[in-house]
Structures are given as C-alpha cells and as structure tokens.
C-alpha positions as CSV (number, residue, x, y, z in Angstrom):
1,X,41.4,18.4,16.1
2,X,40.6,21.3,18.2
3,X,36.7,20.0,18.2
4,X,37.3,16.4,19.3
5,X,39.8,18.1,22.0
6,X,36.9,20.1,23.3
7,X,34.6,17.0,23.9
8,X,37.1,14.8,25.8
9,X,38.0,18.0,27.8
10,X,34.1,19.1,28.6
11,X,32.0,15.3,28.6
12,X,29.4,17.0,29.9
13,X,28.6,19.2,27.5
14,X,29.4,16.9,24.8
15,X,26.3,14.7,26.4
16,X,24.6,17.9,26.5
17,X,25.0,18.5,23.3
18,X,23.9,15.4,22.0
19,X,20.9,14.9,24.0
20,X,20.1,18.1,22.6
21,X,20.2,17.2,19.3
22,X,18.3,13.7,20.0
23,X,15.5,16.1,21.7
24,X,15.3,18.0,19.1
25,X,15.0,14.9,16.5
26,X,12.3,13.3,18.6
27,X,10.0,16.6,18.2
28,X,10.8,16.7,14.7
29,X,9.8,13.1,14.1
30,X,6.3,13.7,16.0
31,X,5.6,16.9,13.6
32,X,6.7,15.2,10.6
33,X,3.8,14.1,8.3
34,X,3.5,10.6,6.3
35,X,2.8,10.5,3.0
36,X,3.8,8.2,0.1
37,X,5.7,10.2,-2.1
38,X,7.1,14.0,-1.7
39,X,4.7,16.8,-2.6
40,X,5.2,17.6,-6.3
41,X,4.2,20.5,-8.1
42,X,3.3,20.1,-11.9
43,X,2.5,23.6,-13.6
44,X,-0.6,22.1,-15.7
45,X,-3.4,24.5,-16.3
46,X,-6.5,23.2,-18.1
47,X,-9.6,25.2,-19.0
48,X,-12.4,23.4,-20.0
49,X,-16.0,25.6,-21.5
50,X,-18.8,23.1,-22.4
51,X,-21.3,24.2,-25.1
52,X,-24.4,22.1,-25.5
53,X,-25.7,21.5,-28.7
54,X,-22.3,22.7,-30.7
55,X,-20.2,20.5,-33.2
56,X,-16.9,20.0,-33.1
57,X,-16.1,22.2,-35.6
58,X,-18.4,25.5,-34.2
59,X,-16.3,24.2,-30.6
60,X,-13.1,24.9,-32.4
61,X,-13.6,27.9,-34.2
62,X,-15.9,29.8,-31.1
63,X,-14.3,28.6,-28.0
64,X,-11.1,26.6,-28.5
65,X,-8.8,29.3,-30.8
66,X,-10.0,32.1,-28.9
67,X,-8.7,30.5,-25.5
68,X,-5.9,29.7,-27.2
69,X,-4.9,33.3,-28.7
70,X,-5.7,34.9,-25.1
71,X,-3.2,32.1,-23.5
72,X,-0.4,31.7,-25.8
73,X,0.9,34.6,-24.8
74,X,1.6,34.1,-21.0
75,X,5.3,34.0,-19.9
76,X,7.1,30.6,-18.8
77,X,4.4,28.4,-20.9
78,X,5.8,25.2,-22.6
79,X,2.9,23.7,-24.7
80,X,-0.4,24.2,-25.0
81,X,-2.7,21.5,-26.5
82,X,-6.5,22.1,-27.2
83,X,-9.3,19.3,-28.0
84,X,-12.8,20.3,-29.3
85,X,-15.4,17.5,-29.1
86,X,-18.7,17.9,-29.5
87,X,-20.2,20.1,-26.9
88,X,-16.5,20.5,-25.1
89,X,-13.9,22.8,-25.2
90,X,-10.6,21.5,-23.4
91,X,-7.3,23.7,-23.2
92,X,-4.4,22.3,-21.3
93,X,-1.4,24.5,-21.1
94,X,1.9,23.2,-19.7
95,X,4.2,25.5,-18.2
96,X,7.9,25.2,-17.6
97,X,8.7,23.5,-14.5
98,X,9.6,26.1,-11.6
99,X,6.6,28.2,-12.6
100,X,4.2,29.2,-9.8
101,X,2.1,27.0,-10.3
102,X,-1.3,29.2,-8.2
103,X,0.4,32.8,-10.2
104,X,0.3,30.8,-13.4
105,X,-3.5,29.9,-12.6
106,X,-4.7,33.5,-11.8
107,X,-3.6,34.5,-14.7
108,X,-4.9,32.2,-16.7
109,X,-8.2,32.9,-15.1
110,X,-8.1,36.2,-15.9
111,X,-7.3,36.1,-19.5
112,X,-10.4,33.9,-19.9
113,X,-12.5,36.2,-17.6
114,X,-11.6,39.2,-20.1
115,X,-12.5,36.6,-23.3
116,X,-15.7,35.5,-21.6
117,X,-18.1,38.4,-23.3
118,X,-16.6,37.0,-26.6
119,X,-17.8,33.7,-26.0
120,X,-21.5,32.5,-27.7
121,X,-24.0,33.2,-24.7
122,X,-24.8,29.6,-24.8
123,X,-21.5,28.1,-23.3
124,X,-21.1,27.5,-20.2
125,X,-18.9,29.0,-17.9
126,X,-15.7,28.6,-18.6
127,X,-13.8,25.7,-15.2
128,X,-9.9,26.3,-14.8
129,X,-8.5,23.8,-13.3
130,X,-4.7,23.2,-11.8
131,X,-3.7,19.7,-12.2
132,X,-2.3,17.9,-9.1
133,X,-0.3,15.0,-8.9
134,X,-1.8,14.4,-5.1
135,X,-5.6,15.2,-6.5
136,X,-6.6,11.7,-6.0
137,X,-9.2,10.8,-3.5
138,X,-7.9,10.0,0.0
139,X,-10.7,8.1,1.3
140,X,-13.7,6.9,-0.1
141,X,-17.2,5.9,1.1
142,X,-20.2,4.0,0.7
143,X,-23.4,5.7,1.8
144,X,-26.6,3.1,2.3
145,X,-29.9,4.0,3.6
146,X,-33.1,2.4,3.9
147,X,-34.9,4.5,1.5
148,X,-34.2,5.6,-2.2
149,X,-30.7,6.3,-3.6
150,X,-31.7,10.0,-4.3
151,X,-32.5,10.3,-0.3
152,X,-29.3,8.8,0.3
153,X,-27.7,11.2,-1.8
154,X,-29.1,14.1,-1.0
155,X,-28.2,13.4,2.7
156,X,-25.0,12.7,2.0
157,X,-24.7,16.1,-0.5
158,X,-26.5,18.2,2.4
159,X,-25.1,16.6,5.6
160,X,-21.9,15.1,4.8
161,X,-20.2,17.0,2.2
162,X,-20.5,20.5,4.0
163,X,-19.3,19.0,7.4
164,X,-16.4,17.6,5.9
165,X,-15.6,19.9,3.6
166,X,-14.7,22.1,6.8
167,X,-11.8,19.6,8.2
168,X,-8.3,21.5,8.4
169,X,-7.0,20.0,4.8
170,X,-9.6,19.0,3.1
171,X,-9.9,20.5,-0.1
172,X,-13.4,18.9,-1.6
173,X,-15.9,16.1,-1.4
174,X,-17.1,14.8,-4.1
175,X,-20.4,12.7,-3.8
176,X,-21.8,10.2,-7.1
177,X,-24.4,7.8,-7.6
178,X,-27.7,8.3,-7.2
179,X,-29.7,10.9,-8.9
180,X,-29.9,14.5,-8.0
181,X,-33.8,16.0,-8.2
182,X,-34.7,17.7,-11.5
183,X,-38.3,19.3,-12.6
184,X,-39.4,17.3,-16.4
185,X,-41.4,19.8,-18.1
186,X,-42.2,18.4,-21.5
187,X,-44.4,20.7,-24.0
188,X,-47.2,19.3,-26.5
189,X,-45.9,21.1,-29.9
190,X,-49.6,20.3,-31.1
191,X,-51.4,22.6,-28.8
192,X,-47.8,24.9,-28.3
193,X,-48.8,25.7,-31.7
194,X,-52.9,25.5,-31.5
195,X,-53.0,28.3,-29.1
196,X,-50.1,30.5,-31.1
197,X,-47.1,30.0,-28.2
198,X,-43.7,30.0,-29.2
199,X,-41.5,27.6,-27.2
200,X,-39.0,30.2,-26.5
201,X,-41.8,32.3,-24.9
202,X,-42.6,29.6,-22.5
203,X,-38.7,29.1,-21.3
204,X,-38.4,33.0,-20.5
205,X,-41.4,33.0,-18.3
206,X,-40.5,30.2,-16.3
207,X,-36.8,31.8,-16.2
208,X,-38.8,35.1,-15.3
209,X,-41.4,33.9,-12.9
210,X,-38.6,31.4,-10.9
211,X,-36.8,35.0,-9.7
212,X,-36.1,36.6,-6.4
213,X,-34.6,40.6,-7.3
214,X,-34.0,43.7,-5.1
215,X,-37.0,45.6,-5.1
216,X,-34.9,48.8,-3.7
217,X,-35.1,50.2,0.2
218,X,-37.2,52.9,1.7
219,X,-36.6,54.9,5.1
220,X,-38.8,53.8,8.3
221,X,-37.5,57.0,10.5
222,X,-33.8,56.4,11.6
223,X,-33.4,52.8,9.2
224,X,-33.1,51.9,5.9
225,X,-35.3,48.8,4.9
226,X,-34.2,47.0,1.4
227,X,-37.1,45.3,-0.3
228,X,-36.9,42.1,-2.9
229,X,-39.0,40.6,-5.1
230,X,-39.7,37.1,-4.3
231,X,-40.5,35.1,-6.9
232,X,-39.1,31.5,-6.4
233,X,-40.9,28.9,-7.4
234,X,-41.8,26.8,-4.1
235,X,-43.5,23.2,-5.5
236,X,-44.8,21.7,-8.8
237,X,-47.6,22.3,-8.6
238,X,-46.8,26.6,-9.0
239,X,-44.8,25.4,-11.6
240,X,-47.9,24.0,-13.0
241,X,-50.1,26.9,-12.3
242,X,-47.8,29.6,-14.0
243,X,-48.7,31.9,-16.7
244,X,-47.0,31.3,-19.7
245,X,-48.5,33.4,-22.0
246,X,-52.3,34.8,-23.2
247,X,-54.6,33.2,-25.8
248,X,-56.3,35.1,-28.7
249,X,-59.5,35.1,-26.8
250,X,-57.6,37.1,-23.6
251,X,-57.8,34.1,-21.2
252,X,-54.5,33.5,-19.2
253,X,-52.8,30.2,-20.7
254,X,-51.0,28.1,-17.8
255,X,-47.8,25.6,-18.2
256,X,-50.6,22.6,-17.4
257,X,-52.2,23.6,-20.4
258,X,-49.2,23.3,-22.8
259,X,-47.1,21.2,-21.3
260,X,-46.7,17.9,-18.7
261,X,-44.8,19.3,-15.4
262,X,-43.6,16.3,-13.4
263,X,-41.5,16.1,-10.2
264,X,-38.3,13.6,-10.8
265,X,-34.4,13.2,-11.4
266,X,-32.1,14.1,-13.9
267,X,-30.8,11.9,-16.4
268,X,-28.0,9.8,-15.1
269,X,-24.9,10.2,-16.6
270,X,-22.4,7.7,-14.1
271,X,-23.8,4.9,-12.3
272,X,-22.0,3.7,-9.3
273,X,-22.7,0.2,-7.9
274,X,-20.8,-1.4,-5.0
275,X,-20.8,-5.1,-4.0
276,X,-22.8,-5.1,-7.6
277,X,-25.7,-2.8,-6.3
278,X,-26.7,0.5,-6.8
279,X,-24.5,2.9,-4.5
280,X,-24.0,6.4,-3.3
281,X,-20.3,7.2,-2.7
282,X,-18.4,10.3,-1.5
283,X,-14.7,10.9,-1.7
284,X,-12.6,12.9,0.3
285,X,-9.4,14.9,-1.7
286,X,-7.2,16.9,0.1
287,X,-5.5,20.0,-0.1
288,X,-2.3,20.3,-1.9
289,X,0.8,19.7,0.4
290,X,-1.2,18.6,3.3
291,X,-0.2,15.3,4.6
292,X,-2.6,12.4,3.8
293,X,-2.2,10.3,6.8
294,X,-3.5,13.6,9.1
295,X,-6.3,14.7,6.9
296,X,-7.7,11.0,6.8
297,X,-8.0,10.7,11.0
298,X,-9.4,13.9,11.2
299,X,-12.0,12.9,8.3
300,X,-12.3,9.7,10.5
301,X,-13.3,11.2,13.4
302,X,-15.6,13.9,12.1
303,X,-17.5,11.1,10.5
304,X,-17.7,9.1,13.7
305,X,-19.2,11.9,15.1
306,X,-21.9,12.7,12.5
307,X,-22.7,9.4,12.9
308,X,-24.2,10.0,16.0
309,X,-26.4,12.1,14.2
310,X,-27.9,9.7,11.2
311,X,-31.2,8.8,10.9
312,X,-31.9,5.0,11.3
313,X,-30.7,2.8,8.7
314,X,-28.1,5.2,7.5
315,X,-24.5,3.9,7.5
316,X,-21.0,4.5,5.8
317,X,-18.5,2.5,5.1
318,X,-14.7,3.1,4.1
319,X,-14.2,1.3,1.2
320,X,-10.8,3.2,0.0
321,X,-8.2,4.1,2.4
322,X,-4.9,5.7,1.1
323,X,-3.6,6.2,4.1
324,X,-3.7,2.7,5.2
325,X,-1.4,1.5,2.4
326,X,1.1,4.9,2.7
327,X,1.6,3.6,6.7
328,X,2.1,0.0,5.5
329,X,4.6,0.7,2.9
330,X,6.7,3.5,5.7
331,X,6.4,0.4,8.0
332,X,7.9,-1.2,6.0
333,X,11.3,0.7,5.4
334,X,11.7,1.6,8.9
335,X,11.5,-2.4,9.5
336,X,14.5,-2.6,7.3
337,X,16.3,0.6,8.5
338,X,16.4,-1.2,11.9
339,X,17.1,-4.6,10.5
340,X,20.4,-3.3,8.9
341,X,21.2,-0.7,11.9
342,X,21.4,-4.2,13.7
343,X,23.3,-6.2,11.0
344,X,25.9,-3.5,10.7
345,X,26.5,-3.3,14.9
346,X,27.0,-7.2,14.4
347,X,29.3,-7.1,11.7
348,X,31.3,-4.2,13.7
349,X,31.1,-6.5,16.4
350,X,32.5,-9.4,14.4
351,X,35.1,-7.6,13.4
352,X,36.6,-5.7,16.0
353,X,36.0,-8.4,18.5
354,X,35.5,-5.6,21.6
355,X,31.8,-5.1,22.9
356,X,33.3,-1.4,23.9
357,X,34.1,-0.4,21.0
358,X,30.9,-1.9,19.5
359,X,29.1,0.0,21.6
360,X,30.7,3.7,21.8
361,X,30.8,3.2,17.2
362,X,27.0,1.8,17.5
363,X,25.9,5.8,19.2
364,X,26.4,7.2,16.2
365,X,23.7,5.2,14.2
366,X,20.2,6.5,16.6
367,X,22.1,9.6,16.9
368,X,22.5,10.8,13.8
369,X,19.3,9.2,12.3
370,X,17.0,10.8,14.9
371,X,18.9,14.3,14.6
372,X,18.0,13.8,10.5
373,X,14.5,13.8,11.5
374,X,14.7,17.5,12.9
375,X,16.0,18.6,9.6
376,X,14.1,16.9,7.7
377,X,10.9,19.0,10.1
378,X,12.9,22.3,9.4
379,X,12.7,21.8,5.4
380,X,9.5,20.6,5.4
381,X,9.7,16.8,4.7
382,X,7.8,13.9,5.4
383,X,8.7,10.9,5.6
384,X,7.8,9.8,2.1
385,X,9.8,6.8,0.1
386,X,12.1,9.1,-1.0
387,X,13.0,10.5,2.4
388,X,12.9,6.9,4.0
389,X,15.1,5.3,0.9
390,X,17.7,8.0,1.8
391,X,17.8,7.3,5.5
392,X,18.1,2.9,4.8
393,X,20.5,4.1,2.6
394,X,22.8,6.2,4.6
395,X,22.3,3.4,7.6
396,X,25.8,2.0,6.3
397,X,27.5,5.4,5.5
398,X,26.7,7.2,9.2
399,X,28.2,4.3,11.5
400,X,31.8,4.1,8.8
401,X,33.4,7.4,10.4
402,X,32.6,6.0,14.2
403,X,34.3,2.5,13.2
404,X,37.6,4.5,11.4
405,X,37.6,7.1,14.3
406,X,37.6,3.9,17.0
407,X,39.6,1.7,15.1
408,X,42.1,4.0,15.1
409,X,41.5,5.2,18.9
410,X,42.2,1.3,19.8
411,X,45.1,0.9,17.4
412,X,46.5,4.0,19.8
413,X,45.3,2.1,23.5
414,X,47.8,-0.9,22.1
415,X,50.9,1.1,22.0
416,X,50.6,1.6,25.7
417,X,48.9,5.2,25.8
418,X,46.1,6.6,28.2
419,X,42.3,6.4,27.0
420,X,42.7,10.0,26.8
421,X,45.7,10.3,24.7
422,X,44.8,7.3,23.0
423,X,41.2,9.4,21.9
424,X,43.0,12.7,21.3
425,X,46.0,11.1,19.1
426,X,43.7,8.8,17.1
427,X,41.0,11.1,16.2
428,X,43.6,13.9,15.6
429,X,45.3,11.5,13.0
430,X,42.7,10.5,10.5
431,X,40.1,13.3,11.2
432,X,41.3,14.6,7.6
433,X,40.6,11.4,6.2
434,X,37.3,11.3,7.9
435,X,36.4,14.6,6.7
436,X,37.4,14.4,3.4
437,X,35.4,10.7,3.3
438,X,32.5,12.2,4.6
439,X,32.3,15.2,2.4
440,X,32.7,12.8,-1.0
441,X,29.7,11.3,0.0
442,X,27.9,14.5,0.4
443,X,29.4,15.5,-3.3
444,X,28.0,12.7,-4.2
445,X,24.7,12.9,-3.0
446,X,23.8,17.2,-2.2
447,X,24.1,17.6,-6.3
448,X,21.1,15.5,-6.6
449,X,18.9,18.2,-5.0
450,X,19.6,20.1,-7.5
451,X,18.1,18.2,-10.6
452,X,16.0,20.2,-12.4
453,X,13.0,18.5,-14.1
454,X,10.2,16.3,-12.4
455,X,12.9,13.9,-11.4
456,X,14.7,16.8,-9.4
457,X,11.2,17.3,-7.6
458,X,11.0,13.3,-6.2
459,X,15.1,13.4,-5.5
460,X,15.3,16.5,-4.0
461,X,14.1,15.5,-0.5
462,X,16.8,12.6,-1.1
463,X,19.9,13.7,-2.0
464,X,19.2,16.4,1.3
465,X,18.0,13.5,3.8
466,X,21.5,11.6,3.1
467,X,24.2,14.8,3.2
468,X,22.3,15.7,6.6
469,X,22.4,12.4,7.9
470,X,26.7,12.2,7.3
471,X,27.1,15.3,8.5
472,X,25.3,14.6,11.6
473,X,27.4,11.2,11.9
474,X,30.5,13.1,11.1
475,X,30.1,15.3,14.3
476,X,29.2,12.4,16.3
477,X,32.5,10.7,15.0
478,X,34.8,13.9,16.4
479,X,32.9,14.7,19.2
480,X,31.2,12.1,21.3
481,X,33.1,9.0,20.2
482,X,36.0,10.5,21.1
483,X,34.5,11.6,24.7
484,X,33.0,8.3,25.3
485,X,36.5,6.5,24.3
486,X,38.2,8.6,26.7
487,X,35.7,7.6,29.8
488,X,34.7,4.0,28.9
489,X,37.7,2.5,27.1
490,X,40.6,0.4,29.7
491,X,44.1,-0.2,28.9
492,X,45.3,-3.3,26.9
493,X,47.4,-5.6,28.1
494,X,46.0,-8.1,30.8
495,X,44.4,-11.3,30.7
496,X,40.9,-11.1,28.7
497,X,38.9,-13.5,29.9
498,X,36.7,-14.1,26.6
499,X,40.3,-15.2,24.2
500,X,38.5,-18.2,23.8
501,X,35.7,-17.4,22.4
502,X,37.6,-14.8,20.2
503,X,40.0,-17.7,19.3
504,X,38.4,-19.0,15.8
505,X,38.0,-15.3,14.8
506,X,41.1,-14.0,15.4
507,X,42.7,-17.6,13.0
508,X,40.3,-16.4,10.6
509,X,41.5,-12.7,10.4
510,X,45.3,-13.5,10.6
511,X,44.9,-16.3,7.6
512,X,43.0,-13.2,5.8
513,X,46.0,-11.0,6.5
514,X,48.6,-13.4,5.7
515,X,47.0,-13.8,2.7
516,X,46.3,-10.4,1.7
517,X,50.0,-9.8,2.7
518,X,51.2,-12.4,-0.1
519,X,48.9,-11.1,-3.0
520,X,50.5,-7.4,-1.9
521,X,53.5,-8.7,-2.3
522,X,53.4,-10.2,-5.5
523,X,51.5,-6.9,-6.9
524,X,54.5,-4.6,-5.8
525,X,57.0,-7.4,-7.6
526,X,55.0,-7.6,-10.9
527,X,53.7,-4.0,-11.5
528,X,53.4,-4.5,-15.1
529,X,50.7,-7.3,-14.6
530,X,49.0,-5.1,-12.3
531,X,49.2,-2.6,-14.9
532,X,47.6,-5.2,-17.6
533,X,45.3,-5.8,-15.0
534,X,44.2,-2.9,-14.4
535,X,43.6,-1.6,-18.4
536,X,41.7,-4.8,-18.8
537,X,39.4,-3.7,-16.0
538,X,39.4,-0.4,-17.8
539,X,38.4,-1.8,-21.1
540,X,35.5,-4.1,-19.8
C-alpha cells in the first residue's frame, strides 16, 4: 500500500506525524469538559399564569383555553397538555425533537405577550419556562449565622446570590428557607365601616402613596434636568402615618386609625431544615451546555473568596456536590480503560510470544485513544459515560489491526526476508482485509449517530467516539507499525535465548493447532453434518 510504503521510506515524518497527532490529543483532552451524561436538548415549553383567588373552573375557561388556542398553532409542536388547579394555570407544550428549542421559546413568549391584555387583570404575569434535562442544582449550600434565619437569608439573597450569579456559567441561584420581610397591615371592618371607608379605597392609597414617577424635566441654561416624584414609603411607621381617606367631619383619617400596620415576614410556604434544624440554603444551576465540573470550581472559589468578607458567625457549607460524583464515576471508566489496555498487551504478549512485536502492536492503543480525544474537542464532547463507554469499548477493536498487520509482518521475517521487505510485503498483503475489517466496525457503529429520538441524542456522542477511535488505529496500523517494524524488528533464525521460557507455550499452541487441524479435517469430510449443524444453529 502506497501509504505504509511512504512511512517505512520517510520514519521521520511518520514519527512526526504521530507525535503530531498525540500533541494535538493531549490539548484536546485538557479543553475537554466532564460531565455525566452528554448535553441533551428536550424541546419542552411550559407556561405557567397563577391567579389568586380563582377556581378551577374560572382557571380553565380565563387562562388555560386561551393559552392553548394562541399555542396550538405553532409549527413542529407534538402535544400540548394543560392543568387548571385552583389559583394555577400550567401549559406544557412538547415539540418534535430537532426543534430549536430557544426559537421554539420566543415564540411561545410572544404569542402569550400578544394574549396578555385578554387575560383577567388579576393574574399574574404569565412565567415561560424551557425545560432542561441539566436544570438540576449543581451545588448546594447551607447558610448559618448567629442571628435570625431572615438575616441569614437576606445575606445570602443580597450578598451571595448576585456574586455568584456573575460566575462564567452560572445560570441562577436559587436561595430557600427562612422568611423573606413582608409589611401585615390588617384592617378593623368595624371602624372601616364606622367612619364610611371602603376597603378598596384603603389599598389604592397605599398602592398610590408607595410611588416614585417622572415629574418631567425643565432647562437650567445649556442642561436638561428630569424631575420625579418620590413617594416611596421608607419605614412603618409612614406606612402608619398615611392618609387613607377623610371622615364626614373633614379630619384626615390615617392607616393607624383603621387598621394594625406591623413590621414582619411573609407566610412560609417551604420550610427547609438541615441536620433537623431550621436552615437557609442556596443552590447553584448552571447554564445549559456548560460543563458541570468547571462551573462548580469556579463557584468554589468565588465563595472562598466572599468568605473573606462575612460577618462573624456566618459560614457555608457544601452539602450537595454534583461534580464530585460525575469525577468519581469518569474515574472510574478510565480505571477500566487502562486495566483492559493492559490485559489486551498481555494477552498479545501471550500469544505471539515476541516482546517486539508486543511492543511496536501495543503503540497503537495510547495513540489512537489520545488522538480520539482531539476529535472528540473538535465536535464538542466531553467526556461523559457515553463518550467514555465508547472509548473502553473500542480498547479491543483499536489494538486488532496492529496485531493482524504484525502478525503478518513476522509471518513475512520467517521466510527469510529483510525487516523492510518483510514490513512492506506483509502490510501490502492484508491491508484490504484490514481496511475492510475496520470499516465494518465503523458500519456498525457511525449509523448509531444518526438515531433520531432522545435515544439518538445520549448515542450520538458514542457511535462517533468509537468510528474515530478505528480510524485513528487503522492509520496507526499502515503507517507507523509498519515504520517501526522495519527499524526495530531482527531477522529469525538464530539461537533465542528465552526458548525455555517460551517452551510450555509453544506445547500449548501446537496441541491447539493439531487439534483444530483434526476438527477441520473432519468438517471438510462430512459437509452435510456441518450443514445440519449449521441450520440447527440457525433455528435456535
């Protein structure tokens, strides 16, 4: 082959060549992320409009069916399923899978945005949401401090959450527990009603009074000043102190004279608890496709540094890690990926019974594995289960065309020939039997990047991760096996001075070839029981 010709003819730029490619695996393999599985993409839209105070029924007929007759009608949707519960409005619509899944969210944002003047005034607004597969939290933390829960909170809602919210890949922090600060103002219907004050008067001049609006601008020479209207209220006690209406009599009736104004937290709806005691946590979710084992050091070390800037008797503590079980678990595999690189150079080296040979087929194992990494950085992998199940699995497929190239490089050396002839001749002679072994397995294996459906999403990073691997082996097997044959094997013939040690084998493999020479036989001189044999098979 005119490829394996060029290698034992140009070593040095076969060496080249390959150090090239391990060079360029090795950057690959420090840019590749880790994650546990491969980033998957399901197009699930849901919107969700809460309306206080509405049934069921009024949910359905005033939110639900008009979301759904504004959504229906998008293109590349699959199902759409709506629940109305009391005081919630959920719509989920599935589309197909290939969908862009962001494009398929914009637009179901803005078909609600047009519906949204339909809507009763009293909803809510309406929360779309894209459903990811990766939204789960990536870390999670405790927050203690040595006063109340609502401190704790509130430090960790106006300290944390904003400082980490700006690491590269994080997409949100979400803090619970606790309870966030809310103004009780609780009316006396008797005297409401004694002094002639609706209720609904009351709750538009707090909504009124509690107001900062542009006032306009007026010119100062050369500039342009804007003026507002501030009118926020600062403390409970102008909350108090605000006129709510007027009495019969003309005097000015304030909130304290209608109502109790007092200064605490809103109702709790979740309670967290850690070690079985009230806690404040904060989790940290990332952004879609980034890798989880970056984003959680860089939360790590953004914390460490606010840390240095807690008051006393504040402290954190990690409680959920994701990352640590996603590096465990890629441990793991790449434990076994180099257990059965090893087990497959000893049984080579069983076999053969030649440390040269052991060694020149043994290259092609780190050589093509590490070139995988570079495509697998070129696509956009990580290495992911799937991506690291493909690689343990291809371990015994990439070192299989090095052995048949050898093997049939030292079958060559025994007739008498040169190393160089001997790697020329042999690798000439099967290279269309390596080929067309080589690209089976990649018929086998490429199709499966092509399954459509969520399966085709996990596999897809598979099916590539193993054709890339062979391939790479494959070129190792016709170029520098060949080169490295030609240079480091030595003629057969003389003494060899480790027969005796090689002795029990090679008993072993000639009572295995006498034997397989006997059942041979007797298959080419009964081919009708081969035949029976052989439909048998067939049937079971």
């Amino acid at each position: 082959m005119n490829l394996s010709a060029i290698a034992i003819r140009r070593p040095v730029f076969t060496v080249m060549m390959t150090v090239a490619l391990l060079v360029l695996g090795f950057l690959g393999l420090g840019r590749l992320g880790t994650d546990l599985f491969p980033d998957v993409s399901i197009p699930v839209v849901s919107v969700t409009v809460v309306y206080p105070g509405a049934g069921p029924s009024e949910v359905e007929t005033q939110i639900s069916k008009p979301i759904e007759d504004v959504v229906v009608g998008l293109n590349g949707i699959d199902r759409v399923r709506t629940y109305s519960r009391e005081g919630l409005s959920s719509t989920i619509v599935m589309f197909k899978l290939g969908v862009d899944l962001p494009e398929a969210a914009t637009e179901v944002r803005e078909r609600v945005a047009q519906l949204r003047s339909k809507l009763p005034a009293e909803a809510k607004e309406p929360t779309i949401t894209r459903f990811d597969v990766a939204s789960a939290p990536v870390l999670i933390y405790t927050a203690r401090g040595s006063g109340s829960l609502s401190k704790t909170r509130k430090l960790a809602e106006d300290v944390i959450k904003p400082a980490l919210e700006q690491v590269d890949g994080v997409a949100s922090v979400d803090v619970k527990g606790g309870a966030a600060r809310e103004i009780h103002v609780d009316l006396d219907r008797a005297r409401v009603d004694a002094l002639g004050v609706s209720p609904a008067v009351v709750v538009a001049q707090l909504k009124a009074a509690n107001l900062t609006v542009p006032a306009g601008h007026y010119d100062e020479g050369t500039h342009e000043i804007s003026v507002r209207t501030v009118g926020e209220l600062d403390d409970v006690d102008a909350i108090r102190n605000l006129i709510v209406a007027t009495a019969k009599d003309g005097s000015a009736v304030r909130l304290r004279d209608v109502a109790t104004v007092e200064d605490g937290f809103e109702e709790l709806r979740t309670r967290v608890r850690a070690n079985g005691e009230p806690a404040v946590t904060f989790s940290v979710l990332k952004q879609s496709g980034r890798n989880t084992v970056a984003v959680s050091e860089a939360v790590k070390a953004r914390l460490a540094e606010l840390e240095k800037t807690f008051p006393p008797g504040f402290s954190t503590k990690l409680i959920v890690d994701q990352a640590t079980f996603i590096q465990e678990n890629a441990h793991e595999v790449e434990v076994a990926i180099v257990f059965g690189g090893a087990m497959a150079i000893l049984i080579i080296l069983l076999f053969m019974l030649d440390l040269r040979s052991t060694l020149i087929s043994a290259v092609a194992l780190p050589t093509s594995v590490i070139g995988t990494f570079f495509v697998m950085y070129l696509l956009g992998f990580t290495l992911n289960m799937m991506t690291l199940l493909g690689l343990s699995l291809a371990i015994g497929l990439l070192i299989d065309d090095a052995v048949v190239v050898r093997e049939n490089i030292f079958k060559h050396l025994e007739r008498g020939k040169s190393p160089a002839q001997a790697a020329l001749d042999g690798t000439s002679e099967i290279s269309l039997s390596v080929l067309a072994t080589t690209l089976t397995i990649v018929a086998v294996f490429m199709p499966v990047a092509f399954v459509k459906g969520m399966a085709g999403q996990f596999f897809r990073q598979f099916g590539i991760t193993v054709s890339a691997a062979v391939m790479i082996s494959l070129f190792v097997a016709f170029t520098l096996d060949p080169m490295l044959s030609s240079r480091f094997s030595k003629k057969l013939g003389g003494p060899d001075r480790f027969h005796w040690l090689k002795a029990p084998f090679l008993r072993v493999f000639e009572g295995m070839d006498s034997g397989y020479r006997r059942i041979l036989g007797w298959a080419v001189g009964h081919k009708a029981w081969v035949a029976v044999f052989a439909l048998a098979s067939l049937a079971l």
